[in-house]
C-alpha positions in Angstrom: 48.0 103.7 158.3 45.6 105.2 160.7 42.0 103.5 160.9 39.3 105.3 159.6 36.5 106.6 161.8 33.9 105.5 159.5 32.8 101.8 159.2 32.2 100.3 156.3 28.5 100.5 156.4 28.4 104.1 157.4 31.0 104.5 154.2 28.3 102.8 151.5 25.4 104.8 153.1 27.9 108.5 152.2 27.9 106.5 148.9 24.3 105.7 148.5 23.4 109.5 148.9 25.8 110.2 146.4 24.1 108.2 143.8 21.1 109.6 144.5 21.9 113.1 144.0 23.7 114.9 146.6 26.8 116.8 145.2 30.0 115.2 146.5 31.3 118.8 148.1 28.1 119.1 150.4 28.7 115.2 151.3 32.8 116.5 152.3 31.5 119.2 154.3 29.1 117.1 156.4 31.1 114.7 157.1 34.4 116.2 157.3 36.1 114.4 154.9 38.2 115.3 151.8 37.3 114.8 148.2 40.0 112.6 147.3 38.6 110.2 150.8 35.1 110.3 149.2 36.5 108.7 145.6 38.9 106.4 147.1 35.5 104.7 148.6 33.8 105.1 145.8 36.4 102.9 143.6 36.6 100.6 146.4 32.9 100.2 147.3 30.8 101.6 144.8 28.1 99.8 143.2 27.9 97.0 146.5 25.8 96.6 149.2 26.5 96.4 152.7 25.6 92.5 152.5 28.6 92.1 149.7 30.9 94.0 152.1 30.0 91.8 154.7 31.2 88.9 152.2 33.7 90.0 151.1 35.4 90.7 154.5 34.2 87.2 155.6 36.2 86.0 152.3 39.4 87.6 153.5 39.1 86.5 156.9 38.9 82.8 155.7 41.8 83.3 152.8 43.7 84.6 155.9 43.4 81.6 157.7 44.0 79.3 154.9 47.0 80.8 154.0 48.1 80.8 157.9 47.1 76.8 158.1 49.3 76.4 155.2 52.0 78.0 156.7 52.2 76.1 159.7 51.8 72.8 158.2 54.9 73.4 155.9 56.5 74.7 159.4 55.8 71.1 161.1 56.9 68.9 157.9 60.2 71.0 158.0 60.4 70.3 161.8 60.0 66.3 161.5 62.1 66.0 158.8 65.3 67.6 160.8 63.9 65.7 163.9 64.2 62.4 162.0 67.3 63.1 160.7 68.9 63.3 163.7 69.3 60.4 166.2 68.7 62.2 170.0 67.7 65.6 170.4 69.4 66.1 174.1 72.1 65.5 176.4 69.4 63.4 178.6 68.2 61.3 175.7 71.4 60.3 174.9 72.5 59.3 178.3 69.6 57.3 178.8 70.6 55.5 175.1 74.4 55.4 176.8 72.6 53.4 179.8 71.0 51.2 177.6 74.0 50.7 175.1 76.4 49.4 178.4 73.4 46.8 179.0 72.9 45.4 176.4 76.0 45.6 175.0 79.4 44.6 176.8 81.3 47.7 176.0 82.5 50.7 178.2 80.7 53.6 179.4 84.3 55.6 177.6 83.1 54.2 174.2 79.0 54.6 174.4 79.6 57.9 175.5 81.7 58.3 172.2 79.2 56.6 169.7 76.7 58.8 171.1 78.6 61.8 171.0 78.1 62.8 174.9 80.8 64.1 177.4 81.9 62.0 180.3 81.7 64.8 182.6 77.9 64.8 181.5 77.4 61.5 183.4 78.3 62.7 186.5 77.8 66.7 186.3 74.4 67.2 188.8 72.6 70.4 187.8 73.0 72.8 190.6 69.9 75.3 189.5 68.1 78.0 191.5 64.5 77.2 191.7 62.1 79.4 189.3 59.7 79.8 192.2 62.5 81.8 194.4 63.8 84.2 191.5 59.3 84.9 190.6 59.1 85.7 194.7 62.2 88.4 194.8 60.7 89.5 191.3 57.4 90.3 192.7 58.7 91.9 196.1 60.7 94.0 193.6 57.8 94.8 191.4 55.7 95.2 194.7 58.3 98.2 195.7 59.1 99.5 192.3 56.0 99.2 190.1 57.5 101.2 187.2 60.4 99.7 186.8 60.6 97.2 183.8 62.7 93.8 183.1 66.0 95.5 182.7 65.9 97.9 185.9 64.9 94.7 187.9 67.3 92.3 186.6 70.4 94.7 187.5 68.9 95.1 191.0 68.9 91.5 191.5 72.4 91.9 190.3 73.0 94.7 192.5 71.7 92.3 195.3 73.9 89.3 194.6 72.1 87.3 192.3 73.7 85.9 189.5 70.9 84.5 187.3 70.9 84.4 183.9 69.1 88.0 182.2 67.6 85.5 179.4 66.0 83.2 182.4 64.9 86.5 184.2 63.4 87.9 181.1 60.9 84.6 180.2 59.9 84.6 184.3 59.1 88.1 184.0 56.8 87.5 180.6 55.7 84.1 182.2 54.3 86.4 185.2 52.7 88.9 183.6 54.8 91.6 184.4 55.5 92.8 181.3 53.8 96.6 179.9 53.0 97.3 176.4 55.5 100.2 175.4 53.8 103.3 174.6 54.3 104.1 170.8 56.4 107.6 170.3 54.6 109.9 168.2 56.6 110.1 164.8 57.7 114.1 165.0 59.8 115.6 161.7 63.5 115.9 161.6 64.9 117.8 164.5 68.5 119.6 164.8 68.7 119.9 168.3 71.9 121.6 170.2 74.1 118.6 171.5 73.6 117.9 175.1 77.5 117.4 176.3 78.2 115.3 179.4 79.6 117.2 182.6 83.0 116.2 182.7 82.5 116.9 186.9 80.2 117.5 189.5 78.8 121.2 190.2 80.0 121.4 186.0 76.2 121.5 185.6 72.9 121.9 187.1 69.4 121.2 185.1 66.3 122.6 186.7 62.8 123.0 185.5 59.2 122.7 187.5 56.6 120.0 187.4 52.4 120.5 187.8 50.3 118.3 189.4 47.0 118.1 191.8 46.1 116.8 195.1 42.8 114.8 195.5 40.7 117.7 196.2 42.2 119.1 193.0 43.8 121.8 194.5 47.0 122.3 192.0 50.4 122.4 193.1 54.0 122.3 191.5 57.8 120.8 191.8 61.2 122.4 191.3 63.5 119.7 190.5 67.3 120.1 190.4 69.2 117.1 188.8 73.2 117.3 188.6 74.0 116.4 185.4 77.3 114.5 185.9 75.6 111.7 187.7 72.1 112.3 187.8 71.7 112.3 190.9 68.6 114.1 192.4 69.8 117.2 194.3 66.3 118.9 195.5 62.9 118.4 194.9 60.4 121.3 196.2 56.8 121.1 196.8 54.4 124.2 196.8 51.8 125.9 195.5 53.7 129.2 194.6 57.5 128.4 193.7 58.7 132.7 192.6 62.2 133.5 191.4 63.2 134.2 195.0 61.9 131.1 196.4 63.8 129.0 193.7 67.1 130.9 194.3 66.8 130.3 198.3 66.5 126.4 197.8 69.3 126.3 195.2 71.1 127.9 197.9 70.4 125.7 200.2 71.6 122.8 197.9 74.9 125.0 196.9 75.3 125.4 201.1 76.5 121.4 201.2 78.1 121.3 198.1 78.7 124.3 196.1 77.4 126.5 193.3 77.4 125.1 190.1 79.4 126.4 187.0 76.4 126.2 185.2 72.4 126.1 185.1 70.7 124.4 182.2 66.9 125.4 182.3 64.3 126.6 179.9 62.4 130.0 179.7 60.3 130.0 182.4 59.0 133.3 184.1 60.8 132.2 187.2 64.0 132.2 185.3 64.2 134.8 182.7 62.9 137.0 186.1 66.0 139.9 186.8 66.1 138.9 190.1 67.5 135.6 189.1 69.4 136.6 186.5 71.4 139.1 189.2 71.3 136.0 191.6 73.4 134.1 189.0 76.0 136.7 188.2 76.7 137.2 192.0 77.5 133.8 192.4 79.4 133.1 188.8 77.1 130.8 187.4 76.4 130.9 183.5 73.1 130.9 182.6 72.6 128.1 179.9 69.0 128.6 178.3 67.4 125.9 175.7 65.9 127.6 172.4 62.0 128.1 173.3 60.0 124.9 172.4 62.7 122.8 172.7 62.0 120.2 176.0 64.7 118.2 174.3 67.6 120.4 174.9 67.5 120.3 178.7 67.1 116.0 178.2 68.5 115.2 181.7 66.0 116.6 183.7 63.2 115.9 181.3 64.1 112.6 181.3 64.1 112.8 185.2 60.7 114.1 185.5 59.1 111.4 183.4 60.7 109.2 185.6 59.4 111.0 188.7 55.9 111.4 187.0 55.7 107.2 186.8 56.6 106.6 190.1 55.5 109.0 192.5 53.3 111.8 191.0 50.7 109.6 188.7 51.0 106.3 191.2 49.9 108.6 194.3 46.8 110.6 195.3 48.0 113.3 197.6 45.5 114.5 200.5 48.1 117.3 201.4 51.3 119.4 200.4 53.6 117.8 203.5 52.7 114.4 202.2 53.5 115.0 198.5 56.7 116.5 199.6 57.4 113.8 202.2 57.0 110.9 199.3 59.0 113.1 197.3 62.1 113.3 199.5 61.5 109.3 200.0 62.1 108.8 196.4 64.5 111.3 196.1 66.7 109.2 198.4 65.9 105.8 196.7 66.5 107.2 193.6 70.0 108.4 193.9 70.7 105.3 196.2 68.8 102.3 195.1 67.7 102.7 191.5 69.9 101.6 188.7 70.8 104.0 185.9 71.3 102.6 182.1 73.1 106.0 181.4 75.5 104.9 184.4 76.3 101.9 183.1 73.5 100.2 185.9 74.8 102.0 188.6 73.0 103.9 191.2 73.6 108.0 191.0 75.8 108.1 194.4 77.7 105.0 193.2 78.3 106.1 190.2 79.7 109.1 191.9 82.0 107.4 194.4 83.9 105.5 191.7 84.0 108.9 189.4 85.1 111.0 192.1 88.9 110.4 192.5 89.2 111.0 188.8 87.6 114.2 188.9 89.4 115.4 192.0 92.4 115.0 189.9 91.3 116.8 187.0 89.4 119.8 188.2 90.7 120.1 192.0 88.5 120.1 195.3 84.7 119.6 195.0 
């Protein structure tokens, strides 16, 4: 339930003028609330001061904590009693019982180890365990270089580096350090029937494009045309300018097409740029369907609006640009780590040109040359 704006002492003072004579619809109107909010109160808190409120709060408080006191006392009494009914609690309490059982006793280690219920292999098995202070260290130089990235991005690049540490012992380090950021709740939205995205069965099957806004420090605005491939994700162009018309965006798609193709198809939205004739005569000379979302509908063109948030974390909101060669110098710079460093869940963890290497005999086969 949301929290009301009032407090409870502002509540009882609407209330107060009530009882003294001021209609309940002028008392709605100035303070902007509905008549249903004003009776609600009323059965709640009419008739008591702001003093009883006061106690009455202080009341709840305290029954809160008795009831939480109770609650963990009956939690320790359930704890000792399964503690004292059993006899050890670890493998290193019962070795050290085994050590005393073989001197005070003369029996085998074979048979202590079995009255205690510990393996043999236990006795002699040293514990061959990375220190906690080298996996914090490679944590932090990874946090250090990727500030955005959460628990699960840097546990499969310590993966992707060699390191075979256990995700549970990376995941308390990474709460023990601080690293951790609260999630930002999603805004609950109604029921939605959106078109299904389908997966690109190849590359060049589909493009997604769509532009980006942001300023530099002297607040001078500027924008991004970002081209995603939606096979592997992997970042094809990002463009930095002030201006980006329907004939500059069809030059630096054909730039990216000049290396590797035109695409069968363009997912984007209804921009101006887009819906512009010039771009729509630019896509039937070069065979390339025209795939527009339904207006109002961000979520139909997910890849690259999932790439932009990304983009947005990392580069755009964590840097203050002086210039438009240095935005679009950081923006190549990611560009490249991005399809070549950064792990992709959708990828199964792997990085955008990875992914693509092991894909591409597979779709060589199916759907000839790239």
């Amino acid at each position: 339930m949301k929290k009301s704006k009032f407090s409870e002492t502002q509540i009882i003072q609407i209330l107060k003028q009530g009882e003294s004579g001021s209609k309940v619809a002028d008392l709605c109107r100035e303070h902007q609330i509905s008549p249903a909010t004003y009776y609600k109160w009323k059965a709640k808190y009419g008739g008591m001061e702001i003093s009883e409120v006061k106690r009455m709060r202080e009341l709840e408080e305290e029954n809160r904590r008795l009831k939480q006191m109770y609650a963990d006392l009956s939690l320790d009494h359930a704890l000792l009693k399964e503690v004292l009914a059993k006899k050890f609690l670890s493998a290193a309490a019962r070795q050290k019982v085994v050590d005393e059982l073989i001197q005070s006793h003369p029996i085998s280690e074979r048979r202590a180890c079995r009255v205690v219920n510990l393996s043999r292999h236990l006795r002699v098995y040293q514990l061959k365990r990375v220190s906690e202070q080298v996996i914090m260290d490679e944590m932090s130089q990874l946090v250090a270089d990727h500030p955005s990235w959460g628990c699960g991005k840097l546990h499969q690049a310590l993966r992707r580096a060699g390191r075979r540490w256990n995700p549970k012992r990376v995941y308390r380090l990474y709460h023990q350090m601080g690293l951790h950021r609260r999630p930002k709740l999603k805004k609950r939205l109604p029921r939605r029937h959106p078109q299904p995205l389908s997966p690109s069965p190849a590359p060049n099957e589909c493009w997604s494009i769509d532009f980006m806004r942001d300023a530099l420090s002297n607040g001078r605005k500027f924008r991004t045309f970002n081209v995603v491939d939606n096979f592997n994700r992997q970042a094809l162009a990002i463009e930095v300018a002030t201006s980006l018309p329907s004939r500059q965006v069809t030059r630096l798609l054909d730039q990216v097409a000049d290396g590797r193709g035109y695409p069968q198809r363009l997912r984007l939205d209804n921009g101006s740029e887009f819906t512009a004739l010039h771009f729509k005569d630019w896509a039937k000379q070069h065979g390339i369907l025209l795939d527009f979302t339904e207006p109002g509908c961000p979520y139909q063109n997910a890849y690259i609006e999932r790439f932009n948030r990304t983009f947005r974390e990392d580069v755009l909101d964590a840097t203050w640009f002086d210039s438009l060669d240095e935005a679009q110098c950081l923006a190549d710079q990611w560009r490249h780590l991005y399809n070549e460093q950064r792990p992709h869940d959708a990828l199964g963890g792997l990085t955008p040109l990875d992914f693509l290497a092991q894909a591409r005999p597979t779709s060589l086969l199916l759907h000839g040359s790239i």
